[in-house]
C-alpha positions in Angstrom: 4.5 27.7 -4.9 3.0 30.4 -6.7 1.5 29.5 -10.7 3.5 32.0 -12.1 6.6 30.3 -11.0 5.7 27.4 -12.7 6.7 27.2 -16.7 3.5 25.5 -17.8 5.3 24.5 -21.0 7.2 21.8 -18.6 6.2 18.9 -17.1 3.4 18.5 -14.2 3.4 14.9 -12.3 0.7 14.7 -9.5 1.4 11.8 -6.6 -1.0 10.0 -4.3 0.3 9.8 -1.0 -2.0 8.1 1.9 0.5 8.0 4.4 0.8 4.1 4.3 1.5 2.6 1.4 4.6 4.2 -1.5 3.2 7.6 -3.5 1.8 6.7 -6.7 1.9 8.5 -9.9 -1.5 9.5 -10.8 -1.4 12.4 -13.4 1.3 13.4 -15.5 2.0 15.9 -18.7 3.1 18.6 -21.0 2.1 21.7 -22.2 -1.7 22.4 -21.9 -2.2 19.2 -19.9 0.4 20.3 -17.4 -1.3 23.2 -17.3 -4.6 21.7 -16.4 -3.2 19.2 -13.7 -2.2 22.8 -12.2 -4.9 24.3 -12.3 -6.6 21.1 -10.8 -4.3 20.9 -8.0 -5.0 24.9 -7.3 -8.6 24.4 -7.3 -8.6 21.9 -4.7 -5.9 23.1 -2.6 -3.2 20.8 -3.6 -0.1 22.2 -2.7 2.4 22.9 -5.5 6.3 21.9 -5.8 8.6 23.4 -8.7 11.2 20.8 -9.1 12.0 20.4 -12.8 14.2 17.5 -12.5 12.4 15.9 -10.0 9.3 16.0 -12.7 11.4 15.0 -15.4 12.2 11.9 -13.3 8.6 11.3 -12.2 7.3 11.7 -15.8 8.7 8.6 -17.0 7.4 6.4 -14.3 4.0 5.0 -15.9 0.5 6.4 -14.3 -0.5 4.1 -11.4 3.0 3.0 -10.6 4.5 3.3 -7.3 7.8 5.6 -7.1 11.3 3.8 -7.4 12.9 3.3 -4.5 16.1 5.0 -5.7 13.3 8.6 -5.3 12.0 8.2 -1.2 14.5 10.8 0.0 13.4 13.6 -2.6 9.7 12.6 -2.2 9.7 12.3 1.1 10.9 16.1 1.3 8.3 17.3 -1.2 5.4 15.2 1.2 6.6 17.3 4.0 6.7 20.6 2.3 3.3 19.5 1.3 2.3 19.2 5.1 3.8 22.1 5.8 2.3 24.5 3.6 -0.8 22.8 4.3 -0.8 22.9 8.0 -1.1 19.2 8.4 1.0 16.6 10.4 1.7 13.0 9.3 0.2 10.6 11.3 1.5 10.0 15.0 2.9 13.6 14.6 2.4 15.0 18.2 2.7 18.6 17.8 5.2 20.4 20.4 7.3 17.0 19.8 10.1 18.6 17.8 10.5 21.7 19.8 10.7 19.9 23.2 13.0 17.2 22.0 15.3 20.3 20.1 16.7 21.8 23.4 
């Protein structure tokens, strides 16, 4: 997602994901501090996701805190964009898999 997409006046929530355990909040924040959990994310290649009610959500879940289970589905979909963009696979992922299962 490109910066300028992102209204820095809203709300930024960063997730750790380790590909075992549930995605943790681990940053989250308005304004200025949204903006720097951005630029944060940019600088080390962290791929971005516009979802404003998805952040909304996410912002009131306390730092350190897994994600309620009632979430999964739409965080499992930003976790895969997040691979995608990134050209990574989750583990066990054996690329060609999809394509020669799809026919």
């Amino acid at each position: 997602m490109n910066r300028k997409e992102i209204n820095p006046a809203e709300v930024a929530v960063a997730l750790l994901y380790d590909g075992e355990n549930t995605p943790r909040i681990t940053a989250k924040g308005q304004g200025e501090l949204a903006e720097q959990i951005i630029a944060l994310a940019e600088e080390h290649g962290v791929p971005l996701h516009g979802d404003r009610e998805l952040a909304a959500l996410l912002s009131q879940i306390p730092i350190g805190d897994e994600i309620p289970e009632a979430l999964y589905v739409a965080i499992a979909h930003v976790i895969a964009f997040a691979y995608l963009v990134s050209g990574k696979f989750p583990p066990g992922f054996k690329h060609g898999e999809a394509e020669s299962n799809s026919g």
